[in-house]
C-alpha positions as CSV (number, residue, x, y, z in Angstrom):
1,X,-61.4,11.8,25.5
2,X,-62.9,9.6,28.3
3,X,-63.8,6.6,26.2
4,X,-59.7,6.6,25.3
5,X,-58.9,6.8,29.3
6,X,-61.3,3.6,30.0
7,X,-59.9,1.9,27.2
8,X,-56.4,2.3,28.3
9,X,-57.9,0.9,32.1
10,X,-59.5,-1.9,30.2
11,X,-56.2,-2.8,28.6
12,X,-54.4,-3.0,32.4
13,X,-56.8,-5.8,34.0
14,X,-55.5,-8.5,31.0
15,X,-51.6,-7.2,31.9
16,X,-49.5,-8.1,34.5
17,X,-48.9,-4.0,35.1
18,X,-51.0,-3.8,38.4
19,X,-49.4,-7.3,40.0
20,X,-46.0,-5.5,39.5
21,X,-47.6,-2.3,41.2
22,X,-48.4,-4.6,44.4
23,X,-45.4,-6.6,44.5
24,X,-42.5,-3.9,44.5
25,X,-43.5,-1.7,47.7
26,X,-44.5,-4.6,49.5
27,X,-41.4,-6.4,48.7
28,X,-39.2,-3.8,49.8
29,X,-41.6,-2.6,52.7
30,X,-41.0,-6.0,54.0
31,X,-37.3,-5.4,53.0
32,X,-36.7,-2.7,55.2
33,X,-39.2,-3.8,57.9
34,X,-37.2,-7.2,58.6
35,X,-33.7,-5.5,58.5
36,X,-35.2,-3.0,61.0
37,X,-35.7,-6.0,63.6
38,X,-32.2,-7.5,62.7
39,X,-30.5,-4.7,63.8
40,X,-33.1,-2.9,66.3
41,X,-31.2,-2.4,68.8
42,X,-28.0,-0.4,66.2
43,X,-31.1,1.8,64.8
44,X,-32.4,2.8,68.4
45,X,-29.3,2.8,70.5
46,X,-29.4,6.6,70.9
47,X,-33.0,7.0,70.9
48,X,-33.7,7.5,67.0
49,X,-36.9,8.1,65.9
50,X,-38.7,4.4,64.9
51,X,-40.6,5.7,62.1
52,X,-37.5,7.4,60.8
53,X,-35.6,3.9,60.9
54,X,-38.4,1.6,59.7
55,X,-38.9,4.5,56.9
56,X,-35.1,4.7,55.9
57,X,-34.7,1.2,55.3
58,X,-37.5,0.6,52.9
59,X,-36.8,3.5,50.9
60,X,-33.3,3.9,50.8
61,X,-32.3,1.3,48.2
62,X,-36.3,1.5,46.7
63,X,-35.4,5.3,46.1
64,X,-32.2,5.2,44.6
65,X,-32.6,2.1,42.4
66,X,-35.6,1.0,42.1
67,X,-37.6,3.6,40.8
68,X,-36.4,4.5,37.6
69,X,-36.3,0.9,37.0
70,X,-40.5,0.9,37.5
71,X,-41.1,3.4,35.7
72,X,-38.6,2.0,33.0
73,X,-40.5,-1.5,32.7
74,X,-44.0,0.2,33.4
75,X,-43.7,2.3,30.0
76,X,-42.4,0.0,28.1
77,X,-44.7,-3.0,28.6
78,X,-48.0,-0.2,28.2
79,X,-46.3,0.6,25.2
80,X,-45.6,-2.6,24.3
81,X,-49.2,-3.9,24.3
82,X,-49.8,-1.4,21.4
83,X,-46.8,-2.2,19.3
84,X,-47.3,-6.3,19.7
85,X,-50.6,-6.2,18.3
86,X,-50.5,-3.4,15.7
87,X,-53.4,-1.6,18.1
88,X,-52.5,1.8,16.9
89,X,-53.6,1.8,13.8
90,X,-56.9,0.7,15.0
91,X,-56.8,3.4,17.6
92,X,-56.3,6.1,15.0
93,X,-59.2,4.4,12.7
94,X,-61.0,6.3,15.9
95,X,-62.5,9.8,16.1
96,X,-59.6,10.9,18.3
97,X,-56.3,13.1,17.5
98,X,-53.0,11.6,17.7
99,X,-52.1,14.1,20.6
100,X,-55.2,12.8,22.7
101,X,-53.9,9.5,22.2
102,X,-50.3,10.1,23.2
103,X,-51.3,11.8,26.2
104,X,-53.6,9.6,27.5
105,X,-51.6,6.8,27.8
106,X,-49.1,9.0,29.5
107,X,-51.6,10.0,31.9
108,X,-51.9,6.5,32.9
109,X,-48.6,5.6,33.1
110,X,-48.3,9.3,35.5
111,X,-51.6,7.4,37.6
112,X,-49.7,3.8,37.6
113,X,-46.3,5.5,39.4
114,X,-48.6,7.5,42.0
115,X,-50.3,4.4,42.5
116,X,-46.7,2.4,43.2
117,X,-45.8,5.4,45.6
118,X,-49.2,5.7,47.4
119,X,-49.4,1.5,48.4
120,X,-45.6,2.1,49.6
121,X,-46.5,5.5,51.8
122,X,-49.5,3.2,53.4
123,X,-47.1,-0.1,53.8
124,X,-44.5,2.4,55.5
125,X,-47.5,3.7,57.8
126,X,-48.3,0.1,58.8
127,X,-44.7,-1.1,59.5
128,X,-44.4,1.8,61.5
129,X,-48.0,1.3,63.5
130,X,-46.9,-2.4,64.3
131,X,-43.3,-1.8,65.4
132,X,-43.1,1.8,66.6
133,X,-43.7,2.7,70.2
134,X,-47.0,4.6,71.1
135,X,-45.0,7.6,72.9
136,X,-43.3,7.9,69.5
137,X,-46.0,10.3,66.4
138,X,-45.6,9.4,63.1
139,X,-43.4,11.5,61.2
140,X,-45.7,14.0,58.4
141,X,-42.8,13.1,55.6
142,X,-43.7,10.0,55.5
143,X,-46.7,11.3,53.6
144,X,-45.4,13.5,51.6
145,X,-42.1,12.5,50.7
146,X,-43.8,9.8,48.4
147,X,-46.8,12.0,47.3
148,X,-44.3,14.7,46.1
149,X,-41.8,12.1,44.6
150,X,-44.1,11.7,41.7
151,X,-43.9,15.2,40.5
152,X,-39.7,14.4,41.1
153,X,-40.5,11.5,38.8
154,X,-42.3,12.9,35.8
155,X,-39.0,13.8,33.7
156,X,-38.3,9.9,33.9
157,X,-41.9,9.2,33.1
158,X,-41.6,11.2,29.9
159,X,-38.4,10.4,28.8
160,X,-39.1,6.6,29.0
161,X,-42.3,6.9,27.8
162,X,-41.3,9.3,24.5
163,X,-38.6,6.2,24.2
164,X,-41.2,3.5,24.2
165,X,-43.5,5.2,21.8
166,X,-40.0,6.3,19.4
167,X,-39.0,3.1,19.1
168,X,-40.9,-0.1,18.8
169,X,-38.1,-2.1,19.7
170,X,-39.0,-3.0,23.4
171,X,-35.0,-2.9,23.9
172,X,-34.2,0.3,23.3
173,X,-36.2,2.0,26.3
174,X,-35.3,-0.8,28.7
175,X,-31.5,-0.6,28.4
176,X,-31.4,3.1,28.5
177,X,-33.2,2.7,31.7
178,X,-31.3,0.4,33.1
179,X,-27.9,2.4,31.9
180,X,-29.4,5.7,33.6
181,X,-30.8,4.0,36.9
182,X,-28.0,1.9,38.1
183,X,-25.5,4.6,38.5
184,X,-28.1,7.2,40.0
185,X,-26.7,6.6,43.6
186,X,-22.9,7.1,42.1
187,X,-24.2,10.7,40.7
188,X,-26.4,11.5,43.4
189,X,-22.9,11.6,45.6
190,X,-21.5,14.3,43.6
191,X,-22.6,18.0,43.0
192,X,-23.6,17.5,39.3
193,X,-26.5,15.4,40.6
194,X,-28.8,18.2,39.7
195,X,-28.4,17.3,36.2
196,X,-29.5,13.6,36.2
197,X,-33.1,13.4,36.9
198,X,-33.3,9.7,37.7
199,X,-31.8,10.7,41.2
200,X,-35.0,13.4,41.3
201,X,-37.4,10.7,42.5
202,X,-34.8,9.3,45.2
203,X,-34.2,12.8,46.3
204,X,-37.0,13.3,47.4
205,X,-38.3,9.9,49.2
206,X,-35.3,9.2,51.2
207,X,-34.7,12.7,51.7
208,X,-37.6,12.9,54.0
209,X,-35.6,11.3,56.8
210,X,-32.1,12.2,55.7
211,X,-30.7,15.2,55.6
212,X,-27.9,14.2,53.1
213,X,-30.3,13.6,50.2
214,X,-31.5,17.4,50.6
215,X,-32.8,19.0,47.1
216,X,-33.6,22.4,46.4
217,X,-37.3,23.1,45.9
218,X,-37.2,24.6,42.0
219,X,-36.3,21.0,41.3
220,X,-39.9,20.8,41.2
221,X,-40.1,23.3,38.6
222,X,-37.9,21.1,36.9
223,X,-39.0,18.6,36.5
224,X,-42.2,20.4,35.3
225,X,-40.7,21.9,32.6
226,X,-38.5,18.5,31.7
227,X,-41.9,17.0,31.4
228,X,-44.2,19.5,29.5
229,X,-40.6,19.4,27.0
230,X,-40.2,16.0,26.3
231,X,-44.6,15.5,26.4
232,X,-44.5,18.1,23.2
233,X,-41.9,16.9,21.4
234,X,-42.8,13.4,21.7
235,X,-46.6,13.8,20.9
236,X,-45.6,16.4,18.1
237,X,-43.4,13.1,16.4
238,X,-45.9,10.9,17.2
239,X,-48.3,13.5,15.4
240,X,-46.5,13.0,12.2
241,X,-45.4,9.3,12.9
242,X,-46.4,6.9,9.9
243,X,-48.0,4.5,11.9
């Protein structure tokens, strides 16, 4: 079961997976950083917390849009790497079950996401050291809003990932992604919200400084069992898949 996980790490130094990892919380880091000091003095005019304000603007659209959209291209480029060059069948000529395989390759893709929201909880932490006044502590959500929003995100992870591996038309994963993420923040305004897990991950990260994005905490235990769901059926199709 190891050799399949370093193969899989092998696989992401010749893709362009981790330079997409690096880019999107930095660009949006910088995003909310720079829109903080054009309108400072609007954000602190009645004493606000910094770290709140320099938090709130990176994640607010980075939350509600741009997640889903990650996770959507993430899966479906992994994915893609197999499908392009017929790799499965080779991977199956190995000593390892189909499930192993499926799951594997999941649990990367899970470990790529954490690693997206872990560089954007330690940009957040140094906007907020270089900007934020010394009187002023750093907020604990700010650590574990984006630790926590993976768990928010895994029934996004395995829905686009039992997508990717369904069909082997890159298409197909990537436009329902796109057709579920774009109208998260329209949903997330109503009280059916609950429903739509693509607003899970943005409930949780910019609900750590605002108290209109509040969740219930068994949406945690949803988005559990979404993802053990969608993880059996898809590795029990890809079990029987003709390859």
């Amino acid at each position: 079961m190891k050799s399949i996980y370093k193969v899989e790490l092998l696989k992401l130094k010749h893709s362009k997976i981790l330079n997409i990892v690096m880019f999107v919380p930095l660009f949006f880091v910088i995003l909310g950083f720079t829109n903080f000091l054009r309108y400072k003095e609007l954000f602190t005019s009645k004493g606000q917390n910094v770290w709140n304000q320099v938090y709130t603007q990176s994640s607010l659209f980075y939350g509600l849009f741009i997640i889903g959209l990650f996770i959507t291209i993430v899966t479906a480029v992994l994915v893609r790497i197999e499908n392009s060059g017929d790799n499965f069948k080779w991977m199956l000529t190995l000593p390892v079950e189909r499930e192993q395989l499926y799951r594997a390759k999941l649990l990367v893709t899970c470990g790529i996401v954490f690693l997206n929201l872990v560089l954007f909880m330690i940009l957040t932490i140094l906007a907020g050291l270089i900007i934020a006044p010394k009187n002023q502590s750093m907020p604990q959500e700010l650590i574990y809003a984006p630790l926590l929003c993976i768990i928010a995100s895994l029934p996004v992870i395995a829905v686009q990932y039992y997508l990717s591996m369904k069909c082997n038309n890159i298409a197909v994963p990537l436009g329902v992604g796109l057709v579920f993420s774009l109208p998260a923040v329209l949903i997330d305004n109503t009280r059916y919200w609950m429903f739509f897990p693509w607003d899970y991950p943005g409930r949780v990260l910019v609900g750590a400084t605002n108290a209109s994005f509040n969740f219930p905490p068994y949406m945690y235990a949803v988005s559990v069992v979404l993802f053990i769901m969608f993880t059996l059926i898809g590795a029990h199709e890809f079990k029987s898949r003709d390859i």
